[in-house]
C-alpha positions, 0 to 999 in steps of 0.5 A, a space after each residue: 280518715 279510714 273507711 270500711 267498705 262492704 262487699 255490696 258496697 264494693 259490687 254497688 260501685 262496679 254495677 253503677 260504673 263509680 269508680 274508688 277514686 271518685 268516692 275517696 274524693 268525696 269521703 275526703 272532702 264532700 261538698 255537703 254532709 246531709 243526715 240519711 235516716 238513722 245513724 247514716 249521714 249522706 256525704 255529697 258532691 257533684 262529679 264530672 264522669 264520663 263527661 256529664 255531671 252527677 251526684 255523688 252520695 256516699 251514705 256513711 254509718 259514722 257512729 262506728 269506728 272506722 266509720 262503714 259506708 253503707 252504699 254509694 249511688 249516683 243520679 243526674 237529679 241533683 236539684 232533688 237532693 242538692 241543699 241549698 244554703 
């Protein structure tokens, strides 16, 4: 599927050190899909970078065509957000 990526998205990830690759991994297959606030859904897996583990959360606006990514982040607080099932 076809993302569409802002300006800002693209700076947020150069500032945060999250390289393209790590987010085209989750957007492709993320380890959980969690509702953000409004139409945003957050996409969420678990990443090795530079050999720690974070959280990678890619908020996604899906209800327009191609679905925009609003903003990506990562944390090393993964309890705080990971859902457990």
């Amino acid at each position: 599927m076809n993302y569409q990526f802002s300006a800002h998205v693209q700076q947020e990830m150069e500032l945060r050190g999250i390289p393209l690759t790590v987010v085209e991994v989750v957007l492709a297959a993320p380890q959980q899909k969690v509702p953000g606030y409004g139409n945003i859904v957050c996409y969420q897996s678990q990443v090795n970078i530079n050999q720690k583990v974070y959280l990678v959360r890619v908020m996604v606006n899906e209800t327009v065509s191609p679905p925009k990514v609003v903003t990506v982040y990562r944390t090393s607080k993964i309890s705080k957000y990971w859902k457990l099932t």
